[in-house]
N, CA, C and O atoms as a GROMACS GRO file, in nm:
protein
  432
    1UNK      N    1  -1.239   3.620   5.532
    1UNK     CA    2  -1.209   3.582   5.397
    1UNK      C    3  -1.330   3.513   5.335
    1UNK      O    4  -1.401   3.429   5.391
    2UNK      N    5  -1.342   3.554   5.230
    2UNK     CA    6  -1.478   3.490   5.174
    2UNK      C    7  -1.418   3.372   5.093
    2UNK      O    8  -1.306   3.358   5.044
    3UNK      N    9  -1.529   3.290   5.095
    3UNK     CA   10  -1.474   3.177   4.997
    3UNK      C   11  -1.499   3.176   4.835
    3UNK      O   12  -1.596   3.238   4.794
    4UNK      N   13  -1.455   3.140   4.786
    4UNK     CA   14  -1.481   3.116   4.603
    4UNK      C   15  -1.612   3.053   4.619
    4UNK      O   16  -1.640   2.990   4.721
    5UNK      N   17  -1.722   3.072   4.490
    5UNK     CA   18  -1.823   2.989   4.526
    5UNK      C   19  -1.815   2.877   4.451
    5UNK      O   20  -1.898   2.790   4.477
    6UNK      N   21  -1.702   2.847   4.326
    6UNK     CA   22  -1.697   2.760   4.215
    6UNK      C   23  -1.632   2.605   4.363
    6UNK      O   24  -1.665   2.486   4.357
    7UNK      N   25  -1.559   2.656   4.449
    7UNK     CA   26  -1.446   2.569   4.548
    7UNK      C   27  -1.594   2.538   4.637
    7UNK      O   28  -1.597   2.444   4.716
    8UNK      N   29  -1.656   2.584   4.626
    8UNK     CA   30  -1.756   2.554   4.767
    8UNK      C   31  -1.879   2.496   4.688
    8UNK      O   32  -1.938   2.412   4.756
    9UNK      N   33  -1.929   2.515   4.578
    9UNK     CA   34  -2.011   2.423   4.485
    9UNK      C   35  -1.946   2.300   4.447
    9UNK      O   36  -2.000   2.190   4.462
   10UNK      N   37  -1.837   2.316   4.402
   10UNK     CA   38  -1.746   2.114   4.469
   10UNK      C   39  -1.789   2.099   4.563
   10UNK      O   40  -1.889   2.029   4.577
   11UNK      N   41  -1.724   2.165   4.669
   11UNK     CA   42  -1.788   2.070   4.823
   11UNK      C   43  -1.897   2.064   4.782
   11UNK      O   44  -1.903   2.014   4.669
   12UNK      N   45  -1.994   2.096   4.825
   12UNK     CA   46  -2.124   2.114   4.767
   12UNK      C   47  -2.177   1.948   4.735
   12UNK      O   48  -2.231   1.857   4.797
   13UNK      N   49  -2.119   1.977   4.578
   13UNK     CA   50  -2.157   1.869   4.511
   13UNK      C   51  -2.089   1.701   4.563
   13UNK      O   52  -2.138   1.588   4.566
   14UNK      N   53  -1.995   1.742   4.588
   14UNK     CA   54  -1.879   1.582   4.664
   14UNK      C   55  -2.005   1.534   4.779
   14UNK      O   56  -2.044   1.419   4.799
   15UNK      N   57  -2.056   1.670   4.850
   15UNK     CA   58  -2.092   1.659   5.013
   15UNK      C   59  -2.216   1.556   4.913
   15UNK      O   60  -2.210   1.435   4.934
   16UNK      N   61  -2.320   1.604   4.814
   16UNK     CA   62  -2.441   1.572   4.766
   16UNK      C   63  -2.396   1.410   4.741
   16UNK      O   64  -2.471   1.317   4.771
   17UNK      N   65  -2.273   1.394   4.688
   17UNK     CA   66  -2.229   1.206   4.634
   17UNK      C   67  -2.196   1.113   4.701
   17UNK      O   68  -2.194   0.994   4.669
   18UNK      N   69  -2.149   1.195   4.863
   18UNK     CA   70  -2.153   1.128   4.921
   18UNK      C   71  -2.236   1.113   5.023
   18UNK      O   72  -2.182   1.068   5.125
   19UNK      N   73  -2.363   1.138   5.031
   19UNK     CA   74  -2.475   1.115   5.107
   19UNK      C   75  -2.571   1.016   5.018
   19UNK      O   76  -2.634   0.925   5.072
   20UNK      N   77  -2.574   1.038   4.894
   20UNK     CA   78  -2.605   0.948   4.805
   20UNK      C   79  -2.558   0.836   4.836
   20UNK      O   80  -2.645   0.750   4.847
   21UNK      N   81  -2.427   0.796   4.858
   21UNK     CA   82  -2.332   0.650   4.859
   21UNK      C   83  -2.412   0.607   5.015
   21UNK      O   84  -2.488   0.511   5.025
   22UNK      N   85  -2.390   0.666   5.087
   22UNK     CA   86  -2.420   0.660   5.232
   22UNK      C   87  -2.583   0.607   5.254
   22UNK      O   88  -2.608   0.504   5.317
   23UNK      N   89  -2.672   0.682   5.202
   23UNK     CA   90  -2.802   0.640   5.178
   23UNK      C   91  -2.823   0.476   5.126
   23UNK      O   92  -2.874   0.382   5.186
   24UNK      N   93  -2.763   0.485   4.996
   24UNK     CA   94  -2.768   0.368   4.903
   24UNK      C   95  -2.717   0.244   5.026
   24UNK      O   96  -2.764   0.132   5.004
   25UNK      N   97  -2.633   0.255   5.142
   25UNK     CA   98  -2.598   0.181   5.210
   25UNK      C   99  -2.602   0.129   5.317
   25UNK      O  100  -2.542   0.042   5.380
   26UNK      N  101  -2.740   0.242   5.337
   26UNK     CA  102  -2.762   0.249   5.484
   26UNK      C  103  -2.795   0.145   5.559
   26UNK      O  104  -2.863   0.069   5.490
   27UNK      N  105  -2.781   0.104   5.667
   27UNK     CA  106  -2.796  -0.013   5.768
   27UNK      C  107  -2.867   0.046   5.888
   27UNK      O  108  -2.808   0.065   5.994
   28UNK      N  109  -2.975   0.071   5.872
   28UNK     CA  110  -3.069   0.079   5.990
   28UNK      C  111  -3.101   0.255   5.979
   28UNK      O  112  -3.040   0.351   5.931
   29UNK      N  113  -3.208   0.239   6.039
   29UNK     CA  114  -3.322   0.377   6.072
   29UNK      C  115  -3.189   0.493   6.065
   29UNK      O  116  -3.173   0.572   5.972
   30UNK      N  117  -3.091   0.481   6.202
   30UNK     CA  118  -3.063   0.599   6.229
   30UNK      C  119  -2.848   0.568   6.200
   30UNK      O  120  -2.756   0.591   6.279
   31UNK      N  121  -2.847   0.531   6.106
   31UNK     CA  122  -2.726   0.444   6.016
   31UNK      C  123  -2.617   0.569   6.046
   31UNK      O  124  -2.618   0.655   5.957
   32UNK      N  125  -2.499   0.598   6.185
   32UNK     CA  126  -2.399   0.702   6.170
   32UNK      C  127  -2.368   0.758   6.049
   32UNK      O  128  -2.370   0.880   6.035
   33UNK      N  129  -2.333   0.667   5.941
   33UNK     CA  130  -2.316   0.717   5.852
   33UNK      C  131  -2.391   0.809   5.751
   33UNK      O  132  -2.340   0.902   5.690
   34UNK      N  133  -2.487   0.779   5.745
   34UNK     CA  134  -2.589   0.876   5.691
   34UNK      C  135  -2.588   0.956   5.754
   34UNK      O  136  -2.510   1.036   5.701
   35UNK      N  137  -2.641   1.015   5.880
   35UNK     CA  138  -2.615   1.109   5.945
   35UNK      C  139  -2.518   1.196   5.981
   35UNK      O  140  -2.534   1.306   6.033
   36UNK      N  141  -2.392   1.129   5.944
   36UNK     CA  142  -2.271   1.229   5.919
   36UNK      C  143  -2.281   1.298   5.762
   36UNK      O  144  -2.261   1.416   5.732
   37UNK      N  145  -2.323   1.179   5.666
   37UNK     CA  146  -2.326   1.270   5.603
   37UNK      C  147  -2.429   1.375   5.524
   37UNK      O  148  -2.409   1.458   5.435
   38UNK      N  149  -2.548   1.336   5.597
   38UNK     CA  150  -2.675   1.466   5.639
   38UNK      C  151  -2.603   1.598   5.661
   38UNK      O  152  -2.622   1.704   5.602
   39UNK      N  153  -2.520   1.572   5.755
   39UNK     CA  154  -2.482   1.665   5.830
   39UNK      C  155  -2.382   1.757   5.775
   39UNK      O  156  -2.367   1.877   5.798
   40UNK      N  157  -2.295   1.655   5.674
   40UNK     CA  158  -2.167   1.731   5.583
   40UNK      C  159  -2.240   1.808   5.481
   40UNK      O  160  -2.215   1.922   5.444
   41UNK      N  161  -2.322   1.736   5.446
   41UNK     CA  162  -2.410   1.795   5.289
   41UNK      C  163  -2.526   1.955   5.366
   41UNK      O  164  -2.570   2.034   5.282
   42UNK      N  165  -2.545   1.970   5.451
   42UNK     CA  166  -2.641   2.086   5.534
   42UNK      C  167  -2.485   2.176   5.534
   42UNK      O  168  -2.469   2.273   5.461
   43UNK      N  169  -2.403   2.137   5.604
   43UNK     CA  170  -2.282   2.245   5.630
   43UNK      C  171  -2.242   2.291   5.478
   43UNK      O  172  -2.238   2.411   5.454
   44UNK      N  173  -2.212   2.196   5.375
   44UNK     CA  174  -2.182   2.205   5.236
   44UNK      C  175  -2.271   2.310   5.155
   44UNK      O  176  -2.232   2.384   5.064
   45UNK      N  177  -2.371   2.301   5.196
   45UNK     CA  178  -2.480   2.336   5.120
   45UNK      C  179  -2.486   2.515   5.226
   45UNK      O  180  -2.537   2.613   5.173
   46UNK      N  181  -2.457   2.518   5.295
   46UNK     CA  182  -2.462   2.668   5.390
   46UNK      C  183  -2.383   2.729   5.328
   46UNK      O  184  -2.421   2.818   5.252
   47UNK      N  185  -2.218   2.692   5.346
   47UNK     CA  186  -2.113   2.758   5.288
   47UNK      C  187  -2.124   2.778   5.143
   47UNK      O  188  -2.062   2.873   5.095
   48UNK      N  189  -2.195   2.699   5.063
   48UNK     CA  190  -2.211   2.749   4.870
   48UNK      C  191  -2.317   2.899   4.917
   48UNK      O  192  -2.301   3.020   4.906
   49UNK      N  193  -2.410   2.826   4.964
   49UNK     CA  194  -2.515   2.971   4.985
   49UNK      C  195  -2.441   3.096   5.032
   49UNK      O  196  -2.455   3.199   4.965
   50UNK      N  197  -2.376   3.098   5.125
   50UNK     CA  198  -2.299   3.184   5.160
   50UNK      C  199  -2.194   3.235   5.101
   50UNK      O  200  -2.164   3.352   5.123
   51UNK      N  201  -2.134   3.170   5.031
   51UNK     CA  202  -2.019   3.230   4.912
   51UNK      C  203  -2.141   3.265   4.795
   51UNK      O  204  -2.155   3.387   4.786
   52UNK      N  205  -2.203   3.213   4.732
   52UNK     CA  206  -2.272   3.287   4.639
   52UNK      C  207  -2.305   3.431   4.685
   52UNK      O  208  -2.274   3.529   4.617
   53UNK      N  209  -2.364   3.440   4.794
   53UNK     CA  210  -2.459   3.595   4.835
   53UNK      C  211  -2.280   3.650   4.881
   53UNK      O  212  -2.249   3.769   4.873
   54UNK      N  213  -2.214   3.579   4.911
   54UNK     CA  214  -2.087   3.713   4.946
   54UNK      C  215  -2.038   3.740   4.773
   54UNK      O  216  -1.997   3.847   4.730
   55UNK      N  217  -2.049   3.662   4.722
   55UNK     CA  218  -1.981   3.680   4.588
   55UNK      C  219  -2.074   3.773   4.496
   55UNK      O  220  -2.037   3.877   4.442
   56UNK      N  221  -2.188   3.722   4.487
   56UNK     CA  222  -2.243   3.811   4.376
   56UNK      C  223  -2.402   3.829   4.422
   56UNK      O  224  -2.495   3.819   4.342
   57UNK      N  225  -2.413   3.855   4.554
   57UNK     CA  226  -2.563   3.909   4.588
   57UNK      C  227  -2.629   3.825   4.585
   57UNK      O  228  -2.714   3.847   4.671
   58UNK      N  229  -2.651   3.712   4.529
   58UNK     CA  230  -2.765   3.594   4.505
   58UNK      C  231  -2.753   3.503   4.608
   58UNK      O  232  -2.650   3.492   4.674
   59UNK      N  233  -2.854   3.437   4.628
   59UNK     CA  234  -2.862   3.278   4.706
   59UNK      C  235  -2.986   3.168   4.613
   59UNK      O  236  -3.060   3.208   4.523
   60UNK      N  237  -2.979   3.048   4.658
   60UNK     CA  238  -3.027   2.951   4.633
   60UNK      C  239  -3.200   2.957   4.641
   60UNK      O  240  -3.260   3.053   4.689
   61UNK      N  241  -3.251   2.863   4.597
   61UNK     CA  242  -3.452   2.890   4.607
   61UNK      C  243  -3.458   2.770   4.697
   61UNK      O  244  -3.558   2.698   4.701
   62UNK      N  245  -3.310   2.740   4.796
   62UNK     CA  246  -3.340   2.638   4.902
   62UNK      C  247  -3.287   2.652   5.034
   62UNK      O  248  -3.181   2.700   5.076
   63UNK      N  249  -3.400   2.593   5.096
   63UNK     CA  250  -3.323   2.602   5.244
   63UNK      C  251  -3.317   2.446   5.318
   63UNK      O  252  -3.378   2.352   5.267
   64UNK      N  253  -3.240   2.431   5.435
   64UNK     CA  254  -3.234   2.370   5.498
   64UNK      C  255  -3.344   2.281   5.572
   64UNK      O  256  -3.370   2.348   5.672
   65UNK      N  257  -3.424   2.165   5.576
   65UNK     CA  258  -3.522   2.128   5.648
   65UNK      C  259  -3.492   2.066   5.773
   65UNK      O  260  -3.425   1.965   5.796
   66UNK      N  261  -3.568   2.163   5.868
   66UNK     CA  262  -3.521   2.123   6.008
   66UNK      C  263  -3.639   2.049   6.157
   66UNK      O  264  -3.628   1.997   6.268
   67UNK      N  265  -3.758   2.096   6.043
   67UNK     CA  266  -3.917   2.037   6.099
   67UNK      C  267  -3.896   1.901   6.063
   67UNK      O  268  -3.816   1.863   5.978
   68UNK      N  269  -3.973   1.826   6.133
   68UNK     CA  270  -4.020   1.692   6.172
   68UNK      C  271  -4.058   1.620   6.018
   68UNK      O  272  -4.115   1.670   5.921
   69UNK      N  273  -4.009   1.501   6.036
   69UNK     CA  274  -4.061   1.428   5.881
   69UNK      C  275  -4.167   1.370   5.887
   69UNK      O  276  -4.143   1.284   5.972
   70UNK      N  277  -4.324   1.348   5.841
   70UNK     CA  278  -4.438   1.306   5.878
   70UNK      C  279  -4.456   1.260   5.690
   70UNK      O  280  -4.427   1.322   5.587
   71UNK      N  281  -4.515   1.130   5.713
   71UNK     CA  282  -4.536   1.091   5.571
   71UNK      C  283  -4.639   1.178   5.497
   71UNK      O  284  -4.634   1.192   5.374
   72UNK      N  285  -4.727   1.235   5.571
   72UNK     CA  286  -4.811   1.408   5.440
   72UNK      C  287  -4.692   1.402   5.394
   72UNK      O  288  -4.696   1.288   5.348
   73UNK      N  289  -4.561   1.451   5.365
   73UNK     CA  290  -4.450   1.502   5.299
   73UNK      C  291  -4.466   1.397   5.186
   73UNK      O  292  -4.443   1.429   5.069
   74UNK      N  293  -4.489   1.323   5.206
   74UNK     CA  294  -4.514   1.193   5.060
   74UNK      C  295  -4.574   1.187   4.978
   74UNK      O  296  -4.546   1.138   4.868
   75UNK      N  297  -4.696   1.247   5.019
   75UNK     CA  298  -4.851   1.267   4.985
   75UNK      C  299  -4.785   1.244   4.790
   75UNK      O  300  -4.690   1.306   4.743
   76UNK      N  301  -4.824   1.195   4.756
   76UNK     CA  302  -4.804   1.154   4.548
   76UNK      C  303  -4.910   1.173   4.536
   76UNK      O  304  -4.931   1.190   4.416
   77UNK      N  305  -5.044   1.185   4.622
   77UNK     CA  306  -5.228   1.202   4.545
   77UNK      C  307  -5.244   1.378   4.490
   77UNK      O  308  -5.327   1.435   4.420
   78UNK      N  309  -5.079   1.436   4.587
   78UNK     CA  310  -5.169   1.604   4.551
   78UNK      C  311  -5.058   1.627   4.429
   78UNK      O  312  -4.936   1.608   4.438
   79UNK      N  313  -5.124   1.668   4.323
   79UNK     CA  314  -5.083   1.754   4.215
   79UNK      C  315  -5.086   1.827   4.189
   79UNK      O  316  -5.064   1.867   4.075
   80UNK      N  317  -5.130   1.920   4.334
   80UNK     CA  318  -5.075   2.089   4.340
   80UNK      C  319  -5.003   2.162   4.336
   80UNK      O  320  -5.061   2.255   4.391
   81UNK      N  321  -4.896   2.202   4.307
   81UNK     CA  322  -4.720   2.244   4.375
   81UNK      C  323  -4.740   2.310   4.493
   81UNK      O  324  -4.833   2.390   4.504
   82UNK      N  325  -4.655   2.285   4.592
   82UNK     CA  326  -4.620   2.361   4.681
   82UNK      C  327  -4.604   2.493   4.670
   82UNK      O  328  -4.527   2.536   4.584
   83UNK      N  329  -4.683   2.593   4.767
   83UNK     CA  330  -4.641   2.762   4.701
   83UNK      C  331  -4.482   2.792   4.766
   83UNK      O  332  -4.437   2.905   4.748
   84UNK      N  333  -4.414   2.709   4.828
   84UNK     CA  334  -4.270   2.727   4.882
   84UNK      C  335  -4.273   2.912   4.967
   84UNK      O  336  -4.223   3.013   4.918
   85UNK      N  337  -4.329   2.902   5.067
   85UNK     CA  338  -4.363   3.006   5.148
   85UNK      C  339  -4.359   3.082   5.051
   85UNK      O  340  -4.247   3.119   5.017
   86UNK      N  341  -4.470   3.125   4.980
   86UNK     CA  342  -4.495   3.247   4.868
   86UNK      C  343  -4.500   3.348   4.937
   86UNK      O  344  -4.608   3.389   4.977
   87UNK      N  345  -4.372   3.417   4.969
   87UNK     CA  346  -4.282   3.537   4.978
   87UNK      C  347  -4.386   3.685   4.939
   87UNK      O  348  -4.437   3.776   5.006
   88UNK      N  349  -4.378   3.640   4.763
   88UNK     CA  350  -4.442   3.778   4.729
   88UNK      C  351  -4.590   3.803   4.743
   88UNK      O  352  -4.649   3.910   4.731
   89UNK      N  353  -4.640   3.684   4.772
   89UNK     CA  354  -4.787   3.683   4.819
   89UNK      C  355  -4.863   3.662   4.662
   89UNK      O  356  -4.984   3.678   4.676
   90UNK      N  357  -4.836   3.641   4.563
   90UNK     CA  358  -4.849   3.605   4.435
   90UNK      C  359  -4.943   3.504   4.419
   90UNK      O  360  -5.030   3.507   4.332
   91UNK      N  361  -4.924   3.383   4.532
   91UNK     CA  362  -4.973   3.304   4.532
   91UNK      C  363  -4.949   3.176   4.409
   91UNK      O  364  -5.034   3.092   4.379
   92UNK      N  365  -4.797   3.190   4.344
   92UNK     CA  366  -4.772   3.087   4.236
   92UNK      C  367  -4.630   3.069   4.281
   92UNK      O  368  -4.553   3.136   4.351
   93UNK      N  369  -4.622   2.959   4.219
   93UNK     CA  370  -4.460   2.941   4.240
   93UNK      C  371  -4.420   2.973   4.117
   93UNK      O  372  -4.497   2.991   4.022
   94UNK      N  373  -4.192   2.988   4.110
   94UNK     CA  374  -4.152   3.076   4.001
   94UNK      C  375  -4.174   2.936   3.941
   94UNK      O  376  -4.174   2.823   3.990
   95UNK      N  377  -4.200   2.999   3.783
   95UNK     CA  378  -4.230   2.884   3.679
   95UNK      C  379  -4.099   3.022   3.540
   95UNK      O  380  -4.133   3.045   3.423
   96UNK      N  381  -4.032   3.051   3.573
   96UNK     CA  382  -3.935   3.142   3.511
   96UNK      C  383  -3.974   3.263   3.466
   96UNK      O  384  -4.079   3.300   3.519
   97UNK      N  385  -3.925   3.343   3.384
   97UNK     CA  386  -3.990   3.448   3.309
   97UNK      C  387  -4.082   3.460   3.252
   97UNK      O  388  -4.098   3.385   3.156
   98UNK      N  389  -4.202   3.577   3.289
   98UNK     CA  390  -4.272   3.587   3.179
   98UNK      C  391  -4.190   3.702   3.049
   98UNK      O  392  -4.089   3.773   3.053
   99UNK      N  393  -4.301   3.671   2.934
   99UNK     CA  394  -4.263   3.765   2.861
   99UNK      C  395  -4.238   3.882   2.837
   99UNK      O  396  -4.184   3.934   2.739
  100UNK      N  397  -4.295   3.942   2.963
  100UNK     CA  398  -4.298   4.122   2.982
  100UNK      C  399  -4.170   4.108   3.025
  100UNK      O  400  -4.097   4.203   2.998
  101UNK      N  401  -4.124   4.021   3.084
  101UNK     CA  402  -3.968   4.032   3.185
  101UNK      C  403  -3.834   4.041   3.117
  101UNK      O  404  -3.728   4.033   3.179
  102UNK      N  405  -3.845   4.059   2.985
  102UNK     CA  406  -3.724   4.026   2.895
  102UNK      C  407  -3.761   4.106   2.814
  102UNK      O  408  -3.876   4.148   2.827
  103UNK      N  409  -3.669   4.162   2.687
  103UNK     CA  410  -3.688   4.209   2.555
  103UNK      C  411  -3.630   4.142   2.474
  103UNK      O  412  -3.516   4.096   2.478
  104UNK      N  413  -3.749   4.132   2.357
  104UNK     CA  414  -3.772   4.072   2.252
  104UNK      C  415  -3.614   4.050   2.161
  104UNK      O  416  -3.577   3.944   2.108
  105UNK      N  417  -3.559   4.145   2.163
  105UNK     CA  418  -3.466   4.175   2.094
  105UNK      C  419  -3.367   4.263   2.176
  105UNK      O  420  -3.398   4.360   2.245
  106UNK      N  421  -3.220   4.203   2.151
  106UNK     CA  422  -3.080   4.236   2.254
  106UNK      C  423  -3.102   4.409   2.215
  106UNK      O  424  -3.125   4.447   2.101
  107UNK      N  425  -3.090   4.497   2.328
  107UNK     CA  426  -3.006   4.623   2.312
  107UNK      C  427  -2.856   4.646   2.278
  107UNK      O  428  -2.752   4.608   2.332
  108UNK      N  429  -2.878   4.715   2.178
  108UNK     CA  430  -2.730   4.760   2.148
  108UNK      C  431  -2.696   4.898   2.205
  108UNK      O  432  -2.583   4.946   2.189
   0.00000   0.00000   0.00000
């Protein structure tokens, strides 16, 4: 049975408010609570991805981070963007449509 993706973007989003609350409260490095709800918001966040692509072909421009946290990840000096494993080999990240990608004016 596939799931709705509107029922699983709630979870989703509940899983996102309450890791927020959990964070905001945390009591030490490795705080159960945060980590449960790390853990609800990764499962939350699988099942939306997964009802979207069962529902209508699409998924998210995110994934799960499962590598090591090293403060480079902090780095605020680079004002480069990340190419987010540039896929098409493009070498840019999506910055939305260009203008060739649309018409000017709706078809009737």
């Amino acid at each position: 049975m596939t799931a709705d993706p509107r029922a699983a973007l709630a979870t989703f989003v509940a899983a996102l408010e309450r890791h927020l609350e959990a964070s905001a409260s945390r009591r030490g490095e490795n705080d159960p609570t945060v980590v449960a709800a790390y853990q609800d918001l990764a499962d939350a966040f699988d099942d939306y991805d997964d009802a979207l692509l069962d529902a209508y072909g699409e998924v998210t421009p995110l994934e799960i981070y499962s590598g090591p946290f090293d403060d480079e990840d902090l780095d605020e000096d680079d004002d480069e963007l990340d190419d987010h494993d540039d896929e098409d080999g493009d070498g840019g990240v999506y910055l939305g449509l260009d203008d060739s990608d649309y018409e000017e004016t709706p078809a009737r």
